[in-house]
Rosetta silent file (secondary structure, phi, psi, omega in degrees, C-alpha in Angstrom):
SEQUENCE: XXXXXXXXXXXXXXXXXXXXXXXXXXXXXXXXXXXXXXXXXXXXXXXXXXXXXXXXXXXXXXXXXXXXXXXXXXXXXXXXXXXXXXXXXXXXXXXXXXXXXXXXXXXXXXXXXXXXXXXXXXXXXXXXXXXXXXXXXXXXXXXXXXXXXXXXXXXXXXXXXXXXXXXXXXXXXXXXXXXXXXXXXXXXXXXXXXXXXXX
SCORE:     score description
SCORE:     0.000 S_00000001
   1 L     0.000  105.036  159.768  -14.196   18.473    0.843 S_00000001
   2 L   -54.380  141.313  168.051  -12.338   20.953    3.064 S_00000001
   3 H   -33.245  -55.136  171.127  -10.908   19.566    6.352 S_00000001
   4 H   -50.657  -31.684 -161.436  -13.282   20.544    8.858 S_00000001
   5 H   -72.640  -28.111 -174.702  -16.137   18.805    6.435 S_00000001
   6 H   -75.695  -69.911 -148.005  -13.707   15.777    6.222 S_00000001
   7 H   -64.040  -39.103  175.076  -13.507   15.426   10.038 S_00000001
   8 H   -49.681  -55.736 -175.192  -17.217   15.482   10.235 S_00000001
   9 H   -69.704  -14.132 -175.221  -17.660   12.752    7.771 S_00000001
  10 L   -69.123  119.994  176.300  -15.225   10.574    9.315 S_00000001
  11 L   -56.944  -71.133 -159.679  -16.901    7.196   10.599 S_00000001
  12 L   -48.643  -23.592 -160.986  -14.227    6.255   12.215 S_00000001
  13 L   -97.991  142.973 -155.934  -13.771    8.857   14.829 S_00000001
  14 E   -98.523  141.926 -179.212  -16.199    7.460   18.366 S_00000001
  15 L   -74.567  160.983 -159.497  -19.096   10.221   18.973 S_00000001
  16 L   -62.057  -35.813 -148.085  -18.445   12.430   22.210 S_00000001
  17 L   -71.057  -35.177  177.317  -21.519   11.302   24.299 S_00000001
  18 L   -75.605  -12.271 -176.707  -20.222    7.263   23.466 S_00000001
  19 L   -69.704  144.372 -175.380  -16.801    7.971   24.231 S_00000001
  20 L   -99.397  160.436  157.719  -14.248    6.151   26.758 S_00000001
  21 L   -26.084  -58.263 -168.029  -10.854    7.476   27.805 S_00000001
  22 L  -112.161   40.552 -176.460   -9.312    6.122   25.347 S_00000001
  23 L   -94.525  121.355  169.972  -11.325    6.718   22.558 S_00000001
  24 L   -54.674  149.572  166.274  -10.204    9.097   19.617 S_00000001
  25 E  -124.043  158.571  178.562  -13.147   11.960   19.175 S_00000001
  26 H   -55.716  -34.240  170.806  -13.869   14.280   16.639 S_00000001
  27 H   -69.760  -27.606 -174.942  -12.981   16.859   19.435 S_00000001
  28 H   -75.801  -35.009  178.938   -9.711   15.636   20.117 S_00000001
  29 H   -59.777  -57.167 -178.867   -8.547   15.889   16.572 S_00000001
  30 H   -52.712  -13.004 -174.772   -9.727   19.554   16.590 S_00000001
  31 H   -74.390  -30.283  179.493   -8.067   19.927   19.760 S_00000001
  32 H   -82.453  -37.113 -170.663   -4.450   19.484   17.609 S_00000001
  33 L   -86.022   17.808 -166.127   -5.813   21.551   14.889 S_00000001
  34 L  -120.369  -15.195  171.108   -6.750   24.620   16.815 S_00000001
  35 L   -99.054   28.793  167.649   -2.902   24.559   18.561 S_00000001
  36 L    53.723   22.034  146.291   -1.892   24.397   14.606 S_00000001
  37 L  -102.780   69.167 -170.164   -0.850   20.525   14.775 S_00000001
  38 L   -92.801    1.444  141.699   -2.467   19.680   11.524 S_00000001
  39 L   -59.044  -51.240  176.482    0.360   17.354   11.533 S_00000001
  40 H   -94.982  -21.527  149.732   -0.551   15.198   14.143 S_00000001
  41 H   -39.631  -65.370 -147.056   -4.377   15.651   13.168 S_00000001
  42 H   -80.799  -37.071  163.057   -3.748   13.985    9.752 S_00000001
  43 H   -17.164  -74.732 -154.154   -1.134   11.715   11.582 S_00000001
  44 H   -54.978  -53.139 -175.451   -4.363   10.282   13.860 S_00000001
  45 H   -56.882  -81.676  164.066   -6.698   10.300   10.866 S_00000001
  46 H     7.498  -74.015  160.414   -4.451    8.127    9.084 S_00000001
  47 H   -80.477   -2.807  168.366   -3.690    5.528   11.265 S_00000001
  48 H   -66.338  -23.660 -172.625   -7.515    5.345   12.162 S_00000001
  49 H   -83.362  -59.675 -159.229   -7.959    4.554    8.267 S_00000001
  50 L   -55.824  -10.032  145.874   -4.958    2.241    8.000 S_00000001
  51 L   -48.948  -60.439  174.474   -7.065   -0.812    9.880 S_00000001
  52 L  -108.403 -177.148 -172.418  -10.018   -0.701    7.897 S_00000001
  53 L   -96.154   77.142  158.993  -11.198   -0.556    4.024 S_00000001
  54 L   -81.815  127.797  175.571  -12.062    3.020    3.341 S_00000001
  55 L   -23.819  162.228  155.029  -12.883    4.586   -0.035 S_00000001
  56 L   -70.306  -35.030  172.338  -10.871    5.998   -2.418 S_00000001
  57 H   -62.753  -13.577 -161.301  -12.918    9.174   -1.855 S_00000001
  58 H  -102.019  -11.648  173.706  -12.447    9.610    1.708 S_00000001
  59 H   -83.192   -6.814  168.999   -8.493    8.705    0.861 S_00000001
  60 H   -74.811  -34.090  176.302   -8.880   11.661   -1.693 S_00000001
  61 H   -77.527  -53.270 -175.725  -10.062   14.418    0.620 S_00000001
  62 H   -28.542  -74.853  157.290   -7.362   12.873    2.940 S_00000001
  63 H   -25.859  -42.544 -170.291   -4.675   13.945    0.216 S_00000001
  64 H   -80.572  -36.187  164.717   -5.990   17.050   -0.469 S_00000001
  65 H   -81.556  -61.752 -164.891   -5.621   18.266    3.200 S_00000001
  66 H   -73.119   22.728  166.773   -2.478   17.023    3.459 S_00000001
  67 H   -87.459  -47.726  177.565   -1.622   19.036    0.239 S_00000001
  68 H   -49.408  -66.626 -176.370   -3.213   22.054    1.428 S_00000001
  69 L   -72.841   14.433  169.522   -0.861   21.847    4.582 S_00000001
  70 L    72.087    4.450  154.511    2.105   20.934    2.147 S_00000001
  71 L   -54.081   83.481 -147.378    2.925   17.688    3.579 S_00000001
  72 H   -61.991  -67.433 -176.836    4.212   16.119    0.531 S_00000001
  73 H   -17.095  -71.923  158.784    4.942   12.773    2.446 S_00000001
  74 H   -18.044  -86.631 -146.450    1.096   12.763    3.445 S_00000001
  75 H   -62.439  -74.277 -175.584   -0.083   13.892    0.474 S_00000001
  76 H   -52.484  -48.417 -148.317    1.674   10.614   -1.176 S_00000001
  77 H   -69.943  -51.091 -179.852    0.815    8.150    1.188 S_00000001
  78 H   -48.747  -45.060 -174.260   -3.457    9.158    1.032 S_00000001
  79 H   -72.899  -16.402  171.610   -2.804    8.884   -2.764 S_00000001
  80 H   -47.552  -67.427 -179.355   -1.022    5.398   -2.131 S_00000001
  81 H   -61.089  -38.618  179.285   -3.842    4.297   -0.141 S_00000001
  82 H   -53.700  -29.971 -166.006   -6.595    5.739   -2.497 S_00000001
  83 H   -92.752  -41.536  145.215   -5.032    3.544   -5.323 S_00000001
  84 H   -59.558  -24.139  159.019   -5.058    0.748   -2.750 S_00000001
  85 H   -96.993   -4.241  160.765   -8.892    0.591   -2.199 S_00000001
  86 H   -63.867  -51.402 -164.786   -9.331    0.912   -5.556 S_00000001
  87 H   -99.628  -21.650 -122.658   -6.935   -1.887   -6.638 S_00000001
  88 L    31.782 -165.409 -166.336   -6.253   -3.560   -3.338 S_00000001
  89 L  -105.858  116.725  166.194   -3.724   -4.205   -0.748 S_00000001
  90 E   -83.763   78.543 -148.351   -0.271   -6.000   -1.364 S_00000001
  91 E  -131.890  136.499 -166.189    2.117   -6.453    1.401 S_00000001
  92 E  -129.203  166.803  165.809    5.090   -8.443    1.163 S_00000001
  93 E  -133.143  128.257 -132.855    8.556   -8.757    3.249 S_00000001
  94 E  -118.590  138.203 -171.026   10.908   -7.595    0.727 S_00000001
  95 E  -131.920   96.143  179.153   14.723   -8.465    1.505 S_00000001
  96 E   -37.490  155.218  147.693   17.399   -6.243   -0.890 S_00000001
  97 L   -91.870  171.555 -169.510   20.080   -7.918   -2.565 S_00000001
  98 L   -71.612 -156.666 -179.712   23.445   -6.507   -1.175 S_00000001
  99 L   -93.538  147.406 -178.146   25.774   -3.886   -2.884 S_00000001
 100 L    80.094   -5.867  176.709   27.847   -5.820   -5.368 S_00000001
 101 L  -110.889   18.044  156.102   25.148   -8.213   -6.503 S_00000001
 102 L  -179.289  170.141 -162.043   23.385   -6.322   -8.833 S_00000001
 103 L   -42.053  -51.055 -165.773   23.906   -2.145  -10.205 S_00000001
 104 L   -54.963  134.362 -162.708   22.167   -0.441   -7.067 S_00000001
 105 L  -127.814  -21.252 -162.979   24.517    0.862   -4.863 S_00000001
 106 L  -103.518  154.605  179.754   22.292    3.337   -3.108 S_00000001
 107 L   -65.013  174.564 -176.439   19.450    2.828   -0.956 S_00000001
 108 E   -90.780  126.569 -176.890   15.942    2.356   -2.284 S_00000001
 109 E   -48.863  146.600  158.309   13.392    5.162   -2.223 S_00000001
 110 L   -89.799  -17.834 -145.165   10.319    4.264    0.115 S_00000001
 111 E  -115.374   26.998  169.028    7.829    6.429   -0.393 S_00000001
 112 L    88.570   45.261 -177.699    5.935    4.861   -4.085 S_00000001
 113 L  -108.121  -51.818 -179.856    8.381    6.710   -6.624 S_00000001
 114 L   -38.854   66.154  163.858   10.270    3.108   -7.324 S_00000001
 115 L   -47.128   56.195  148.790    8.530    0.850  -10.329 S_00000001
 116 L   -65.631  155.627  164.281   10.261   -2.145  -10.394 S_00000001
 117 E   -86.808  133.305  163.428    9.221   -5.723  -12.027 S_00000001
 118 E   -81.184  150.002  178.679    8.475   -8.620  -10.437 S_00000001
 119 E  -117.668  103.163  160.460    8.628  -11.980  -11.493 S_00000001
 120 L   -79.739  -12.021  175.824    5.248  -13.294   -9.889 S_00000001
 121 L   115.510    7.250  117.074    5.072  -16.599  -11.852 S_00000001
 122 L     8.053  104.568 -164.804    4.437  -15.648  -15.223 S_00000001
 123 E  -118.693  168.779  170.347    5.575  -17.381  -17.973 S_00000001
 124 E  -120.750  135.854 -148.911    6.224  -15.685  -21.541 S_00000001
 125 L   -45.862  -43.766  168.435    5.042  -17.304  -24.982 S_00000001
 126 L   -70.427  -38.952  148.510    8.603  -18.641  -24.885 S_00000001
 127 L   132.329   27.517  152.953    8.681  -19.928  -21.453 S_00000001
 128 E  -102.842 -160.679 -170.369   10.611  -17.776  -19.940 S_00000001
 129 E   -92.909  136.006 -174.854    9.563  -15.085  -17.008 S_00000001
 130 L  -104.570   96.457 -165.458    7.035  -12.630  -17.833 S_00000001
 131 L   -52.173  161.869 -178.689    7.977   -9.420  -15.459 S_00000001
 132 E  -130.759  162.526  146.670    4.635   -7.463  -13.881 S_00000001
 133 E   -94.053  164.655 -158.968    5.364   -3.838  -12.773 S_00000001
 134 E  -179.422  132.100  120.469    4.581   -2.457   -9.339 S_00000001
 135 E   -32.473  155.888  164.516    4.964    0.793   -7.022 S_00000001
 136 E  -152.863  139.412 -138.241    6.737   -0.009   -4.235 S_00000001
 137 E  -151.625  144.357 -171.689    5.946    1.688   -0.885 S_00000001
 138 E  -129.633  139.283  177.726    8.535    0.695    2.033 S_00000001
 139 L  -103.231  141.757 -171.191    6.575    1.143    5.314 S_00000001
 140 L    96.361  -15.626 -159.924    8.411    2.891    8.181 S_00000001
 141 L  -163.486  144.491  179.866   11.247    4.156    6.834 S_00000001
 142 L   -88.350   17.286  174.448   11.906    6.409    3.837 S_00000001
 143 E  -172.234  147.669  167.063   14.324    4.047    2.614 S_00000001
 144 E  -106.968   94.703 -168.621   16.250    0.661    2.121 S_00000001
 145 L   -82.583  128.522 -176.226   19.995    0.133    1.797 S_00000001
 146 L   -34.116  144.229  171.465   21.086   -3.112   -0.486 S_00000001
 147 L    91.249  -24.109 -178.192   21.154   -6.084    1.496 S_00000001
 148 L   -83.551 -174.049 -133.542   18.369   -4.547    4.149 S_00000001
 149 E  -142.687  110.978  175.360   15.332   -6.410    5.287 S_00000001
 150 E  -172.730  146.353  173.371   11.593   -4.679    5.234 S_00000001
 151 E   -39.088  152.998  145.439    7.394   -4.794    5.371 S_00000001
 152 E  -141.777  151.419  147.788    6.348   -3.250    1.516 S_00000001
 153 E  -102.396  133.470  175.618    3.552   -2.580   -0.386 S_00000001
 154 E   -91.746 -174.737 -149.406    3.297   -3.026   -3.964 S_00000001
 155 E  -165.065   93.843 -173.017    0.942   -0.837   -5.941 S_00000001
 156 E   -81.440  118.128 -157.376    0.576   -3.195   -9.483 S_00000001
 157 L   -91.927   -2.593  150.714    0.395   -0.908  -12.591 S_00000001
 158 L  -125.401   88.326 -156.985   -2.105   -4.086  -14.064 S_00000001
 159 H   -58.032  -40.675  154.681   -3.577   -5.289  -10.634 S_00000001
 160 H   -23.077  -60.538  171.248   -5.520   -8.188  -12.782 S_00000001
 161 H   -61.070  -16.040 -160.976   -2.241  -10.323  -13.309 S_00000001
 162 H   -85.055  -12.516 -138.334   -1.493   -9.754   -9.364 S_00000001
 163 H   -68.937  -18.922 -146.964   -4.847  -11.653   -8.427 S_00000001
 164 H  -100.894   35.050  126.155   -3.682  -15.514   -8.384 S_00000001
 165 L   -25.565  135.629  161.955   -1.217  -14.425   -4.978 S_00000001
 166 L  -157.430  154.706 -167.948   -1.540  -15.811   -1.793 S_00000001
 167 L   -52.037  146.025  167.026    0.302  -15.271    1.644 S_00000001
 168 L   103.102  -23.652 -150.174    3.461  -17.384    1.946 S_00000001
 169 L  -100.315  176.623 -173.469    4.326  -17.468   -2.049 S_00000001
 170 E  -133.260  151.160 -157.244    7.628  -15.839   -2.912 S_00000001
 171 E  -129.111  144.281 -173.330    8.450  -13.331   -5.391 S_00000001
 172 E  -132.485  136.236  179.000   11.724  -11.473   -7.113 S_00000001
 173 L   -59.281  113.840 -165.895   12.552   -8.222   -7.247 S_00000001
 174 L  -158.433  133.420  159.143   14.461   -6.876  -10.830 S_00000001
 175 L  -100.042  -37.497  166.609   15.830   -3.239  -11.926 S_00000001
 176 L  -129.755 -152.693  156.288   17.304   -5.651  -14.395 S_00000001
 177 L   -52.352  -36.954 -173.705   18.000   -9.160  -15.502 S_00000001
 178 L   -68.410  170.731  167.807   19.674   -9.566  -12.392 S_00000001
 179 L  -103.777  125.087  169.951   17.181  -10.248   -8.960 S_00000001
 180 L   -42.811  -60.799 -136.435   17.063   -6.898   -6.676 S_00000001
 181 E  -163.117  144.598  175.647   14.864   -8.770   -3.835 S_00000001
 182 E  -131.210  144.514  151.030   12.956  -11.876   -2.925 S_00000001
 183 E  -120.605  167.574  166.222    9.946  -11.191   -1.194 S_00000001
 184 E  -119.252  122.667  178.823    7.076  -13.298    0.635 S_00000001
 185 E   -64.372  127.653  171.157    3.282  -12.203   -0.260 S_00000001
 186 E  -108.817  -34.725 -152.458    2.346  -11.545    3.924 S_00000001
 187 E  -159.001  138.379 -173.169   -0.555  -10.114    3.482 S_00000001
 188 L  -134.802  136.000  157.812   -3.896   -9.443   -0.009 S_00000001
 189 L  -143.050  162.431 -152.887   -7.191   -7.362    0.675 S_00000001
 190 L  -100.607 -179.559  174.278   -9.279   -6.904   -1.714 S_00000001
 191 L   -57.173  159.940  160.223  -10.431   -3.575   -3.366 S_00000001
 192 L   -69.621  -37.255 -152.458  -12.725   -1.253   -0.822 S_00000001
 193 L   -94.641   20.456  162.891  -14.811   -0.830   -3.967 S_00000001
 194 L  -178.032 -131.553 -178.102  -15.435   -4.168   -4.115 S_00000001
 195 L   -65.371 -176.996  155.440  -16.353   -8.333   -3.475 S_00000001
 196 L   -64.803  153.108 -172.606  -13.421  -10.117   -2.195 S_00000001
 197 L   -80.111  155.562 -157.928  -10.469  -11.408   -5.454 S_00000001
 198 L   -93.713  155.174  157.278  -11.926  -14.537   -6.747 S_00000001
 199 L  -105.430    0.000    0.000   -8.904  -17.141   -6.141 S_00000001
């Protein structure tokens, strides 16, 4: 799906004849992409998505324009989200530990490059903690320096162990033995592609 065909298909955007003042339109987008702001096109389209439970397909064409215009950032985030309506949504408030209490000295990438494991409550045949991997996606800011304080989304490389979560429980952070981060679960949605997670 090329970009005009994407803008077309988009739900989300209010038709002209229904529109108010402050209503995004399918015209308005085109209005940035015809002065060559295909930045702040994909920008709008974005946060119009980030509210509701869209496919993974419509977060795939998303990528793919912002690949075409070489927006790497972009380009990551739509595949972020596509892997979130597949898998669902994880969002935690993730608090570093500082420089000197564990190897990292440097800030933390933001942008889903970062696996670390979590200790979610897991046990191991032995009874000790049985680590989960996760992406980690820092929202707002392309980074976190030890000791800082920020919204994340995790991105669970076996989303099935993630399911028994619930807002409020708290969770640790590990590059190693040591703990990176404690977080608090804020916020679970379920796959787009499907019921709500059984609790």
């Amino acid at each position: 799906m090329d970009v005009p065909e994407l803008l077309e298909s988009v739900g989300l955007l209010v038709p002209e004849a229904t529109a108010t003042g402050n209503d995004l339109t399918v015209r308005d987008v085109w209005d940035h992409l015809v002065h060559d702001e295909w930045d702040t096109a994909l920008d709008l389209l974005e946060e119009l998505g980030g509210g509701r439970s869209l496919p993974p397909a419509w977060w795939e064409a998303m990528a793919g324009a912002a690949e075409q215009l070489r927006m790497e950032r972009s380009a990551a985030w739509c595949h972020w989200r596509c892997a979130e309506a597949r898998n669902g949504v994880i969002r935690a408030d993730l608090t570093l530990s500082p420089a000197g209490a564990t190897r990292r000295t440097s800030p933390v990438p933001g942008s889903g490059v970062l696996r670390p494991m979590w200790n979610i409550g897991h046990r191991s045949p032995a009874g000790g903690p049985s680590w989960n991997i996760a992406g980690l996606w820092i929202e707002g800011r392309p980074s976190l320096e030890p000791g800082g304080r920020a919204t994340v989304r995790l991105l669970p490389l076996t989303p099935d162990r993630w399911r028994h979560l619930e807002p409020g429980q708290q969770i640790t952070m590990h590059e190693d033995r040591t703990v990176a981060g404690r977080a608090t679960v804020v916020e679970l949605r379920p796959p787009a592609t499907a019921s709500p997670l059984v609790r």
